[in-house]
ChimeraX commands (.cxc) that place a marker at each C-alpha (Angstrom):
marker #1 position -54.93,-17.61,-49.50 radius 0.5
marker #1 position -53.12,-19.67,-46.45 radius 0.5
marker #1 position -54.93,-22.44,-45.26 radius 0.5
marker #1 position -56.62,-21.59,-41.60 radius 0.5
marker #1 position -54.81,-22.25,-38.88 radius 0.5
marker #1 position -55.54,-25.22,-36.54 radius 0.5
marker #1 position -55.37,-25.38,-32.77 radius 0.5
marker #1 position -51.92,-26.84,-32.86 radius 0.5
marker #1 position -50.91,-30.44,-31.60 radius 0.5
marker #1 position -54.43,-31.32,-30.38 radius 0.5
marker #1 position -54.84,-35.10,-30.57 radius 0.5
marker #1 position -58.47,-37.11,-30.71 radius 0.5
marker #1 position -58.81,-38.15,-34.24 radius 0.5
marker #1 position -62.22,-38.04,-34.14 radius 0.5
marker #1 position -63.25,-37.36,-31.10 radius 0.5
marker #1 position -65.88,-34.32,-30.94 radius 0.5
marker #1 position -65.66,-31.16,-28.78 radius 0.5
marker #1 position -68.48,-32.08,-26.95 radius 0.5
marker #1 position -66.78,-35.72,-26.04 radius 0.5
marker #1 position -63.91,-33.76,-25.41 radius 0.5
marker #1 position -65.36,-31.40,-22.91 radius 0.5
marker #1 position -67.07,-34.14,-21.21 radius 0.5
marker #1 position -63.39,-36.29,-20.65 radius 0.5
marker #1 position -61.50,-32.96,-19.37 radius 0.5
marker #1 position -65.10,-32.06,-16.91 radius 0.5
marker #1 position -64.60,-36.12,-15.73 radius 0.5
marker #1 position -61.22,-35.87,-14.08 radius 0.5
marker #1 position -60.20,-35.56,-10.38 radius 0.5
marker #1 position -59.39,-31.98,-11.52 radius 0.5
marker #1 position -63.12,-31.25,-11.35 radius 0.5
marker #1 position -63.86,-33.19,-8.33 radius 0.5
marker #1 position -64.25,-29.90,-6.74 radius 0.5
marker #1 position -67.92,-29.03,-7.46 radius 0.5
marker #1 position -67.49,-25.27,-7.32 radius 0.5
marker #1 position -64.46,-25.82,-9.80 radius 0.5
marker #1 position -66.49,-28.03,-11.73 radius 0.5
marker #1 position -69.34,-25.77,-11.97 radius 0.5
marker #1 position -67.24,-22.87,-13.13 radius 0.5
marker #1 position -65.27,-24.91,-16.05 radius 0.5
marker #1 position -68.06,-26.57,-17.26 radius 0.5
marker #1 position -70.25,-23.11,-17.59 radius 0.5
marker #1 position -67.14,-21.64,-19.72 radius 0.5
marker #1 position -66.36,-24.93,-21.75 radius 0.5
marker #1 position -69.99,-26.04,-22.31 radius 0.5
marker #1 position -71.08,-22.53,-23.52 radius 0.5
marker #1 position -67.59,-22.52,-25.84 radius 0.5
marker #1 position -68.28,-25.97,-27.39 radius 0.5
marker #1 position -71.93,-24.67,-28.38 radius 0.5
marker #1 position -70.53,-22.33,-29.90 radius 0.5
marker #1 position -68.41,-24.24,-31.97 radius 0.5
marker #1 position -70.18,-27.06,-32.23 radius 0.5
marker #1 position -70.12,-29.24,-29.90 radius 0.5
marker #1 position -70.50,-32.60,-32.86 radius 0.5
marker #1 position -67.66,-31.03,-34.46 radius 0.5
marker #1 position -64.45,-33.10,-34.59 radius 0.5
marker #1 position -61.47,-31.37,-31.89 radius 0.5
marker #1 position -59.01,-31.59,-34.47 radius 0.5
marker #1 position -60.76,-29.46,-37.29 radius 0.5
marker #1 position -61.57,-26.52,-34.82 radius 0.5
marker #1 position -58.88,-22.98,-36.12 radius 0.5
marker #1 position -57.71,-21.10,-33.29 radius 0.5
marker #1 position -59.08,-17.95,-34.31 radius 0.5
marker #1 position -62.60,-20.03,-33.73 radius 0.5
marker #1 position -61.80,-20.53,-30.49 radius 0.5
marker #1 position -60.97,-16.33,-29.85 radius 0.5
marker #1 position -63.81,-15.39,-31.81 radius 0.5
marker #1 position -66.45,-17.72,-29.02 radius 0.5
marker #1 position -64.25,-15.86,-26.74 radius 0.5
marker #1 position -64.91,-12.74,-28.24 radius 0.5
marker #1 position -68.55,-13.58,-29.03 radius 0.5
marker #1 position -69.23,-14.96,-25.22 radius 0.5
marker #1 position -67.67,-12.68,-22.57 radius 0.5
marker #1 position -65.69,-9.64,-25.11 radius 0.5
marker #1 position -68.05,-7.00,-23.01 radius 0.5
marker #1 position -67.41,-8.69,-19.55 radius 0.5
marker #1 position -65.64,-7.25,-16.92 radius 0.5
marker #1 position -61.88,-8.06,-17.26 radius 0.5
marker #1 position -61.72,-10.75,-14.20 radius 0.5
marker #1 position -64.85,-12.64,-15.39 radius 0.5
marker #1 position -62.83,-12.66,-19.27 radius 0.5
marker #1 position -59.89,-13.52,-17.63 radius 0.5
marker #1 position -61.31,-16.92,-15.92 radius 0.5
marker #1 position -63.40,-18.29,-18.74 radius 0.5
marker #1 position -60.74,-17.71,-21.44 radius 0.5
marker #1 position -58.09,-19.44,-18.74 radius 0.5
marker #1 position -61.02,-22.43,-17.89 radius 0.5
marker #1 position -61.33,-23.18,-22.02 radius 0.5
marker #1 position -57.42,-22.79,-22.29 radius 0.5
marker #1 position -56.97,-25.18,-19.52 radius 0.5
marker #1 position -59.43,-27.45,-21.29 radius 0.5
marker #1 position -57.60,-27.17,-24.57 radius 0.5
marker #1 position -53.91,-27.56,-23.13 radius 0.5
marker #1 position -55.21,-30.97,-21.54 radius 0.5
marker #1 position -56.61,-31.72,-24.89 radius 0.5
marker #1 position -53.64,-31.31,-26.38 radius 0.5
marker #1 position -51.52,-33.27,-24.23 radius 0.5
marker #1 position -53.83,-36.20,-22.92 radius 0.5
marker #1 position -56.67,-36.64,-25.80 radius 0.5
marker #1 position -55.66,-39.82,-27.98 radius 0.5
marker link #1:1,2 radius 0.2
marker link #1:2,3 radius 0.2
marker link #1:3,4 radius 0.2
marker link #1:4,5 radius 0.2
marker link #1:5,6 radius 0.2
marker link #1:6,7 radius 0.2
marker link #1:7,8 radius 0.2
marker link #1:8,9 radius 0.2
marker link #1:9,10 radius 0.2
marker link #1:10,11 radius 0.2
marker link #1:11,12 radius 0.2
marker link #1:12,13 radius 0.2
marker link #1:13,14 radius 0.2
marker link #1:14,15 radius 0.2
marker link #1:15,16 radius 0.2
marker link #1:16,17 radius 0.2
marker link #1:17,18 radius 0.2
marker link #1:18,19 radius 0.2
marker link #1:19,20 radius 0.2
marker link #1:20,21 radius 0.2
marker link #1:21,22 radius 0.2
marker link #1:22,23 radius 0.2
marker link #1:23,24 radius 0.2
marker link #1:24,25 radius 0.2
marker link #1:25,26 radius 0.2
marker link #1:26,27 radius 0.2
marker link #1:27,28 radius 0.2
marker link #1:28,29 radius 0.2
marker link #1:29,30 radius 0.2
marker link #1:30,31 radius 0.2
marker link #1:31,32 radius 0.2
marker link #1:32,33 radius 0.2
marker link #1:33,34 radius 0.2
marker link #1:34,35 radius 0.2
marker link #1:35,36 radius 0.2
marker link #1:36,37 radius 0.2
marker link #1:37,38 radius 0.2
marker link #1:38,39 radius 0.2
marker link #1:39,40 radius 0.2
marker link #1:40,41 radius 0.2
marker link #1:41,42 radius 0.2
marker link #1:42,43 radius 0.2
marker link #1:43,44 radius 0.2
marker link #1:44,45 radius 0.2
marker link #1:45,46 radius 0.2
marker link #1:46,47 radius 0.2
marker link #1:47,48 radius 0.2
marker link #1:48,49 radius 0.2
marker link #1:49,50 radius 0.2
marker link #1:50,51 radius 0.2
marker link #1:51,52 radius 0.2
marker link #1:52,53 radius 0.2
marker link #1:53,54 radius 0.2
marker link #1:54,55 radius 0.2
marker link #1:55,56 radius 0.2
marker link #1:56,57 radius 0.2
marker link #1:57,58 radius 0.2
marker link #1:58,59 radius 0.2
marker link #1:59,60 radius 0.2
marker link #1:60,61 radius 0.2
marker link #1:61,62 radius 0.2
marker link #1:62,63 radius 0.2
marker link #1:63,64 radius 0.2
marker link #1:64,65 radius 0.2
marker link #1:65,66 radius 0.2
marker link #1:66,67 radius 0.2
marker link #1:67,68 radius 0.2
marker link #1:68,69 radius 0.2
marker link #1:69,70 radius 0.2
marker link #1:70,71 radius 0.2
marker link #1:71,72 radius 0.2
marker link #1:72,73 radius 0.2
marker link #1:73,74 radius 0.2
marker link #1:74,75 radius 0.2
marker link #1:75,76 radius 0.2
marker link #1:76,77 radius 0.2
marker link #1:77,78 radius 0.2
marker link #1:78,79 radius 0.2
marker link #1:79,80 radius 0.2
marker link #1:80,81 radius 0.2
marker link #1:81,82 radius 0.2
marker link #1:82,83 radius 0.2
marker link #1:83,84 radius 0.2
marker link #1:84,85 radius 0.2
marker link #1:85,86 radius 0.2
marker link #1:86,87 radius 0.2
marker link #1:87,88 radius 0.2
marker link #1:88,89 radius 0.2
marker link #1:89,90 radius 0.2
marker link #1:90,91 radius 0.2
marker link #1:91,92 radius 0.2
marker link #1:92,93 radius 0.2
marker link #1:93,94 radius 0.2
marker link #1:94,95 radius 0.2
marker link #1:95,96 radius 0.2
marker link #1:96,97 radius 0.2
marker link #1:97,98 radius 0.2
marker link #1:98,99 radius 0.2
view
């Protein structure tokens, strides 16, 4: 059986989701609160989920689309559509700024 896959290229070492989530919700690009308030519903909910002591790095991508799945798969297409593109946007900055 193939190993599971990994969301690819995200850095931290050992940095959890939950510490993770917290860095991405602390930049200017939440200093709007209603922008704030609507990432940090989507990301927060995600990373319990997950677990939000879990190490970033150790997290599979189908994880991630079965929280997804789990959290909004019987929502309205618009209200899917911005919580799956709030976590994305959390995991893309992840990937490129978490060290």
């Amino acid at each position: 059986m193939a190993a599971k896959a990994k969301v690819t290229a995200i850095r931290g070492d050992d940095t959890t989701l939950g510490a993770a989530a917290d860095a991405f919700l602390s930049t200017s690009r939440m200093d709007n609160a209603n922008t704030r308030r609507a990432y940090a519903g989507a990301i927060d909910r995600t990373a319990q989920i997950l677990g939000t002591e879990r190490r970033l790095a150790d997290v599979a991508d189908t994880e991630v689309g079965a929280a997804l799945k789990e959290l909004w798969g019987e929502s309205a297409a618009a209200t899917w559509n911005r919580n799956r593109a709030a976590v994305a946007s959390w995991l893309t900055w992840c990937q490129t700024k978490m060290r």
